[in-house]
C-alpha positions in Angstrom: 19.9 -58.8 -29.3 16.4 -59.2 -28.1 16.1 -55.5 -27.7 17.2 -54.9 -30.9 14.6 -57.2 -32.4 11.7 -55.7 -30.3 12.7 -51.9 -31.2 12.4 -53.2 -34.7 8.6 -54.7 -34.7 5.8 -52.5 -35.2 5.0 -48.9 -35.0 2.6 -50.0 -32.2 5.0 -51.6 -30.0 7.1 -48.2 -30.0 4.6 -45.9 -29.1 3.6 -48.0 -26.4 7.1 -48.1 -25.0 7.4 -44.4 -25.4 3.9 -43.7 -23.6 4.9 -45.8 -20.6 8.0 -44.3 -20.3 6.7 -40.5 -20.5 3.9 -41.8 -17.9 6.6 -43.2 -15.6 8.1 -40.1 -16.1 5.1 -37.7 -15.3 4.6 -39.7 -12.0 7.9 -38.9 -10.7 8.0 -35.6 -11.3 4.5 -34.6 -9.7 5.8 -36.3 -6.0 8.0 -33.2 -5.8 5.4 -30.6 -6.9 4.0 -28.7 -4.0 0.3 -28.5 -3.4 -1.1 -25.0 -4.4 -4.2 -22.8 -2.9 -6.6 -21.4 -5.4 -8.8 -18.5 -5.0 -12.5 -19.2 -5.0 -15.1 -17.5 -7.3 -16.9 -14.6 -6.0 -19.3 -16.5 -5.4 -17.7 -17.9 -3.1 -17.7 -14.9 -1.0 -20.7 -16.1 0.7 -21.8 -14.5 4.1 -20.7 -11.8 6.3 -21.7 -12.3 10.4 -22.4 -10.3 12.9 -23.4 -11.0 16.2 -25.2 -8.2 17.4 -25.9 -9.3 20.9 -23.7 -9.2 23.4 -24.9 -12.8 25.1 -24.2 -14.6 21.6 -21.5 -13.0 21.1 -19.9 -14.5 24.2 -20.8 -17.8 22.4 -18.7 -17.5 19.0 -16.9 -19.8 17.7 -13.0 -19.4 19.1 -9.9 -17.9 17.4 -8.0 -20.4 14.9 -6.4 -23.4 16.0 -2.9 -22.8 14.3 -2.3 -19.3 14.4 0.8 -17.8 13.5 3.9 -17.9 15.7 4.0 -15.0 17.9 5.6 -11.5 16.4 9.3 -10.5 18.3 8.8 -7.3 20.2 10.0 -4.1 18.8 11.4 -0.9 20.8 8.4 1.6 20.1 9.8 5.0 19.8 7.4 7.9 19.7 5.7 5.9 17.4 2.0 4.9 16.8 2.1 1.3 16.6 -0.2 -1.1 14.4 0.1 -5.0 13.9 -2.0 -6.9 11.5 0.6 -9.7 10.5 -2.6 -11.4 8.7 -5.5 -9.4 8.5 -7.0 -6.1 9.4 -10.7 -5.4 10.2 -11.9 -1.8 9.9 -15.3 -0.4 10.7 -17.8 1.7 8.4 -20.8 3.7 9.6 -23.3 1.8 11.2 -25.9 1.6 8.4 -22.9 0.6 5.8 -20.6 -2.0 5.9 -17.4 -3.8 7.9 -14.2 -4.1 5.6 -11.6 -6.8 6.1 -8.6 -6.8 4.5 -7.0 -10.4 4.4 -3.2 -11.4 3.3 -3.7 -14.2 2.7 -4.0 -17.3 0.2 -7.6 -18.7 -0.5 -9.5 -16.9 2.2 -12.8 -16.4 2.3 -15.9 -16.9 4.3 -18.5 -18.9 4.6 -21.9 -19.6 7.0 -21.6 -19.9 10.9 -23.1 -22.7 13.2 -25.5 -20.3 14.5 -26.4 -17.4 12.0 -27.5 -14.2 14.0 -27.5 -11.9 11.3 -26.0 -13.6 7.4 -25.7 -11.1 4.7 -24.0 -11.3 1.4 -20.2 -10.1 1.1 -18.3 -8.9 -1.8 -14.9 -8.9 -2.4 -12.1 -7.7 -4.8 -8.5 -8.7 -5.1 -6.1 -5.5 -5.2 -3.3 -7.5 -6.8 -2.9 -10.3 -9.0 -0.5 -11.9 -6.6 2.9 -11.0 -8.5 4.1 -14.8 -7.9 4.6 -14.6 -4.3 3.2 -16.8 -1.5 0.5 -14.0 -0.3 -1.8 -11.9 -1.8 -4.8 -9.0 -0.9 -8.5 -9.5 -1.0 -11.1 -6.8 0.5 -14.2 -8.0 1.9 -16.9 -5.9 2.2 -20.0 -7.0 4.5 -22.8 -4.9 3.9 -26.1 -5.4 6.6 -29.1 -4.4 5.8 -29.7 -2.2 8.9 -27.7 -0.2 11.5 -25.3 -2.4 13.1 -23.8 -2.0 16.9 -25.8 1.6 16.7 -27.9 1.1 20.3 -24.3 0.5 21.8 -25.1 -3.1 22.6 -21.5 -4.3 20.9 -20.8 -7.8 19.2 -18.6 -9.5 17.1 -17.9 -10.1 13.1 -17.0 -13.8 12.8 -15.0 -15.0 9.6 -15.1 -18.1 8.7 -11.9 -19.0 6.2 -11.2 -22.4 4.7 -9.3 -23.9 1.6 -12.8 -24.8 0.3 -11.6 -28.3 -1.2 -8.0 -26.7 -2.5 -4.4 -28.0 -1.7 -4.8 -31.1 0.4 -8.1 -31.8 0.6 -7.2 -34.2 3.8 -6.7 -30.7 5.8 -10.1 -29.0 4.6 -10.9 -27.4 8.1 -12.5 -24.0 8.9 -11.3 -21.5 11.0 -13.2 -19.0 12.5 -11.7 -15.3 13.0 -13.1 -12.6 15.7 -12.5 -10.2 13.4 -14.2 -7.2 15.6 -15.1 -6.9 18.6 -16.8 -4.3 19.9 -17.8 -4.2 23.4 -20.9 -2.7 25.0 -21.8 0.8 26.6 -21.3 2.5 23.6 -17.8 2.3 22.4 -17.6 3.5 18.6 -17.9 7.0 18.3 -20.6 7.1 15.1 -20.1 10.7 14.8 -17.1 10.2 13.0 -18.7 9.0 10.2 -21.2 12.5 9.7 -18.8 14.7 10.8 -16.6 16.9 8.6 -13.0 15.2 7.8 -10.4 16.3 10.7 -7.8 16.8 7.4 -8.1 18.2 4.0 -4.8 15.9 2.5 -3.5 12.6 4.2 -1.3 11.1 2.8 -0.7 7.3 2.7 2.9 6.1 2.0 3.8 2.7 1.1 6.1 -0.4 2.9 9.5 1.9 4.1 12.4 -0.9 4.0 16.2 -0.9 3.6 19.3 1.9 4.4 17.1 4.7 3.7 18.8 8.3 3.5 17.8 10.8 6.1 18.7 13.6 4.5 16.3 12.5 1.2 13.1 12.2 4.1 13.9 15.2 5.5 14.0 16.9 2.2 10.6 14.9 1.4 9.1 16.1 4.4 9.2 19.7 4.5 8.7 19.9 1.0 5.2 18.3 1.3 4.2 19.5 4.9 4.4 22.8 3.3 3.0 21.7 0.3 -0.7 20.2 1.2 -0.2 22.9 4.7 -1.7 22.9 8.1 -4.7 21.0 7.7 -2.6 17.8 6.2 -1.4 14.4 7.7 1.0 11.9 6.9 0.8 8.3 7.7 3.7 6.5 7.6 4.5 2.4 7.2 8.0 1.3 8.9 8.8 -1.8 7.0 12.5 -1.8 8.9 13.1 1.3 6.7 13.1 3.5 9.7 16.4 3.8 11.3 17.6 5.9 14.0 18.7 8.5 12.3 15.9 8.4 10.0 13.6 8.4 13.2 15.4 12.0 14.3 13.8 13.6 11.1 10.1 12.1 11.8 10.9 13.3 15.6 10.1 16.7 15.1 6.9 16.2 12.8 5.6 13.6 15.1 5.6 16.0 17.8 4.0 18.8 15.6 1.3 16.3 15.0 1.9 15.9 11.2 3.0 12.7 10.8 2.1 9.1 12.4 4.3 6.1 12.3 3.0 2.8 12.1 5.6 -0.1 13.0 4.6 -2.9 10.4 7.8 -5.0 10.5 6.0 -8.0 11.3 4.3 -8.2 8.1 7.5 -8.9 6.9 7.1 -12.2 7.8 4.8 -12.9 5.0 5.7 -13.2 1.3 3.6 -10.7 -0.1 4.3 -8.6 -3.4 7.0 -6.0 -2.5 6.5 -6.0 1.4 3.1 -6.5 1.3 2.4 -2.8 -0.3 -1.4 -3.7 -1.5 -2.6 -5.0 2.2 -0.6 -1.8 3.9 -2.4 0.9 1.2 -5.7 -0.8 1.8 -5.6 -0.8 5.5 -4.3 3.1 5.3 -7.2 3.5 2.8 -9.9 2.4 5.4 -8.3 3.2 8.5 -8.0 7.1 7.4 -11.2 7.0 5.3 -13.2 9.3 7.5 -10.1 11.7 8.3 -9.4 13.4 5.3 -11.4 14.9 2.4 -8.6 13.7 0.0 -6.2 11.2 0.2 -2.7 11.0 -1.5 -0.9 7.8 -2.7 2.8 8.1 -3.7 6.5 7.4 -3.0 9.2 8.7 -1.0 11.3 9.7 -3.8 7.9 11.0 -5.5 7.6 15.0 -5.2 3.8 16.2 -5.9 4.1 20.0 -8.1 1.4 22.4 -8.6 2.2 25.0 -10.9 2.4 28.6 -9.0 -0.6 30.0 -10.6 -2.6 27.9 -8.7 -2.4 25.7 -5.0 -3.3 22.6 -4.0 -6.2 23.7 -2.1 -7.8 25.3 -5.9 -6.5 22.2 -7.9 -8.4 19.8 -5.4 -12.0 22.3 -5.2 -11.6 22.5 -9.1 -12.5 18.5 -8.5 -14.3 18.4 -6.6 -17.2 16.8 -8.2 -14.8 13.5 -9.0 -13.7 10.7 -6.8 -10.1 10.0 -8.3 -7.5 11.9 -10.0 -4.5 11.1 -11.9 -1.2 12.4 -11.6 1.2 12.7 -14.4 5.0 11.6 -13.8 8.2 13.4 -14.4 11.4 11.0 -14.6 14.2 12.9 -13.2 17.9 11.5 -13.2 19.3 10.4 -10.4 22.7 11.4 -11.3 23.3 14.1 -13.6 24.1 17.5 -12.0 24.9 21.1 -13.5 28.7 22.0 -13.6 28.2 24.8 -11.3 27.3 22.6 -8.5 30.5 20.5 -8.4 32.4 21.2 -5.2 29.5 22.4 -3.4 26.4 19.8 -4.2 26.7 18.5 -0.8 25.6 21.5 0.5 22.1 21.7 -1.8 19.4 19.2 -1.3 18.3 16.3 -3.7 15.8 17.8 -5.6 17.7 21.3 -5.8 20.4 19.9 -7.5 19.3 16.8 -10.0 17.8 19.0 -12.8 18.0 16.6 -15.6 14.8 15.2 -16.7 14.0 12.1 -19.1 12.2 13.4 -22.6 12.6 9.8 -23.7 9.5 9.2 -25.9 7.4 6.4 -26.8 7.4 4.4 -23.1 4.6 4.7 -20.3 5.1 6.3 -17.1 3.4 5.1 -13.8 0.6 7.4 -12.8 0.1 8.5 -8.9 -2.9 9.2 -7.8 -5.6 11.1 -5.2 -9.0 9.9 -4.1 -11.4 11.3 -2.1 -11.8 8.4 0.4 -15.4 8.4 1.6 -16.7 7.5 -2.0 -13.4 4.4 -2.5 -14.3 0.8 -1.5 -10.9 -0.7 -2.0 -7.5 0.9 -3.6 -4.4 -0.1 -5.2 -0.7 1.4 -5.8 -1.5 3.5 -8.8 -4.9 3.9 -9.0 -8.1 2.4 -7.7 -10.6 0.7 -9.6 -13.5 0.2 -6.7 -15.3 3.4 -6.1 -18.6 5.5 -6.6 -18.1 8.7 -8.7 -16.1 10.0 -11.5 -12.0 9.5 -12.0 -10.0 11.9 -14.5 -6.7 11.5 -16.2 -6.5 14.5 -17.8 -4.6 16.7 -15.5 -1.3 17.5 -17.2 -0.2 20.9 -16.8 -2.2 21.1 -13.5 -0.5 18.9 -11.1 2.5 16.5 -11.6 5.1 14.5 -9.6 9.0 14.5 -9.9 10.5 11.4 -9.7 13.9 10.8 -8.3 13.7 6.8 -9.0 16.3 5.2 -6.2 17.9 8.3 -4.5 15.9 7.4 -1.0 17.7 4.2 -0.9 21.1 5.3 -1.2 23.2 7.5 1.8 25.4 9.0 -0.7 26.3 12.2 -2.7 23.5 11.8 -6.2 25.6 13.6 -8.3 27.8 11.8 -10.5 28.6 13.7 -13.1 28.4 17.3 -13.8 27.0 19.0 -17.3 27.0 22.4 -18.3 24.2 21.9 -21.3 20.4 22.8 -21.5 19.6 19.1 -23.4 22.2 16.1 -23.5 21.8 12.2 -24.7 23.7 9.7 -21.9 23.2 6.3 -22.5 20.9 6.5 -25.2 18.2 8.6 -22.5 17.7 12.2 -24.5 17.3 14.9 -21.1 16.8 18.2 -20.9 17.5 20.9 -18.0 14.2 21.5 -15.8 15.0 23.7 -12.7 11.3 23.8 -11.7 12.0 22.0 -8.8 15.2 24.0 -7.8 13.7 27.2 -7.5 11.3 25.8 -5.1 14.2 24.9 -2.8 14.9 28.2 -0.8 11.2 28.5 -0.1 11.2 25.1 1.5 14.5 25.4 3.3 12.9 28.7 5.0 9.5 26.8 5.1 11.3 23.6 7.9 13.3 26.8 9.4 10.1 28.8 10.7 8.5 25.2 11.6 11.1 23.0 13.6 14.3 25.4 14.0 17.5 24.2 13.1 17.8 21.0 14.8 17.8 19.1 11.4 20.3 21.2 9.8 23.3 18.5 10.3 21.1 15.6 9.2 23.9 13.6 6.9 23.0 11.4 3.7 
């Protein structure tokens, strides 16, 4: 009854009710929300150190107090291996700049105890984080003068912190060797004047899942012969490399065409689609003296140049620009001519799906190539930190095929079979493009003549 009386009274005894109950209300649901890092400013990028003597270097502050658990140890097979579950920290000519590519949430550095040599840093963020727990930022420390050039060695300290985000109780500072280079001379400088030991390298993304061995082998030859002898292909096993997947690389790896890097640690860490911004960013700088240009696509991605012209012309042709654009060709991933049934087991992936998607009106990804000397910082379809000129206007010059999903499945593509130069299946408008087919029997000689037959039984 009293309630009844009170609910009754005023306007202002309602809304005070109401506004204690949504407060009440607010309080309790903010106990189970989880503290969150923020990224600093870029400002906040303060300093970059270097300790350029080998006697303060032996003084640095030491490695973090909670560093990650260790990684489980992984059969290496043939395989160049490289771990950087956290953070990578490549090296730049002497007289230019250290690069450190961090996976990491609110990172960033700020000044030592016992500054031998602060400089400013930039850095850039290579993804917008995608809602996962991890995300990419490239620092770039840039000195003044030569660094490590007399051979004396030292170290580059970071120094990370949350900088007053998430619990502000637990604000401590780590500091992070992040190179070491010993004395006597131990960086070969003449790597950064020389001329490129490649013409094309190629930088492939996170490998995961039940890949098909027969799709990588096709992939393979087609591009080894492709971008030719003076080419390279760096590879990132995200657990995507099984053993019979291995037995393609095999014969590559000892031809010297292809390196495998064994990245399955990273999967540790909840970054945007197994971490593919940190792993294209450490290619990018680990490979940025190697090559002249450098190549960033997918597995299931086949890079054509029309046969009045190569590679090696479309490339000099561009010379004069740091980034080019390639324009996509959606191909479908089941839809097969009639004269293949029976028999489509016997033809390779791209030899026998020769439908493509004319759909209008939609964008398509672009790939891209940069020429990596001039390119600061990358990301999966183009970069957007570099020196020089970029172009998008390449179509009719180069172009990939895209055979969206046939890499992950170890099965027989075809599923249905058509006799018809255009068609309409599920509202998709194709029409019949057997660019790629004709290519085929000039790639099936090409692995042949390189490696012998010893892949011809490779199964889906």
């Amino acid at each position: 009854m009293f309630v009844g009386v009170a609910w009754n009274c005023a306007a202002e005894l309602k809304f005070l009710i109401t506004a204690l109950l949504f407060v009440c209300s607010l309080a309790t649901v903010l106990q189970f929300l989880p503290s969150r890092f923020s990224f600093s400013s870029a400002a906040d990028i303060r300093l970059c150190v270097s300790n350029v003597s080998a006697a303060a270097a032996a003084e640095a502050a030491p490695p973090p107090q909670n560093p990650p658990p260790p990684p489980p140890q992984h059969q290496q097979d043939e395989a160049d291996s490289t771990r950087s579950p956290s953070w990578a920290c490549l090296r730049s000519p002497s007289t230019s700049s250290e690069k450190l590519l961090i996976n990491a949430s609110g990172s960033h550095t700020t000044p030592p105890h016992r500054p031998p040599l602060p400089w400013p840093a930039s850095k850039s963020f290579q993804d917008w984080g995608y809602g996962r727990v991890y995300t990419v930022v490239v620092v770039n420390c840039t000195f003044p003068s030569p660094i490590g050039h007399d051979g004396s060695g030292g170290k580059l300290l970071l120094l990370a912190s949350t900088n007053g985000g998430g619990d502000r109780n637990l604000n401590l500072t780590d500091t992070v060797e992040a190179l070491i280079e010993p004395p006597g001379g131990s960086v070969n400088l003449s790597l950064y004047s020389s001329p490129p030991k490649y013409d094309y390298l190629y930088c492939g993304s996170s490998l995961y899942g039940n890949l098909s061995p027969e799709r990588v082998r096709e992939w393979l030859a087609y591009h080894v012969r492709l971008f030719g002898e003076r080419s390279h292909f760096v590879i990132h096993d995200a657990g995507g490399i099984h053993a019979p997947v291995m037995e393609v690389l095999r014969p590559w790896i000892e031809k010297g065409y292809v390196t495998l890097h064994d990245i399955r640690d990273q999967e540790r860490f909840d970054g945007y689609y197994h971490n593919q911004f940190l792993i294209v960013n450490d290619c990018l700088h680990r490979y940025r003296f190697d090559a002249k240009w450098m190549f960033f696509f997918d597995v299931d991605e086949f890079i054509f140049v029309p046969r009045k012209s190569t590679i090696k012309s479309l490339t000099d042709s561009l010379s004069d620009h740091t980034q080019f654009t390639i324009e996509q060709m959606t191909m479908s991933n089941k839809l097969c001519l009639s004269e293949d049934a029976g028999k489509s087991f016997r033809k390779w992936g791209f030899e026998k799906l020769v439908y493509r998607d004319v759909k209008r009106g939609i964008r398509r990804d672009r790939k891209y190539a940069v020429q990596p000397r001039n390119v600061f910082a990358t990301g999966v379809h183009m970069s957007q930190n570099f020196a020089g000129k970029s172009t998008y206007k390449t179509e009719g010059r180069i172009k990939y095929y895209h055979y969206h999903g046939t890499i992950s499945e170890r099965r027989e593509p075809c599923r249905q079979f058509l006799n018809a130069t255009t068609t309409t299946i599920d509202g998709i408008p194709y029409v019949m493009d057997t660019t790629m087919r004709g290519v085929a029997p000039s790639v099936k000689r090409f692995e042949l003549k390189m490696i012998g037959p010893r892949l011809q039984k490779t199964h889906q």
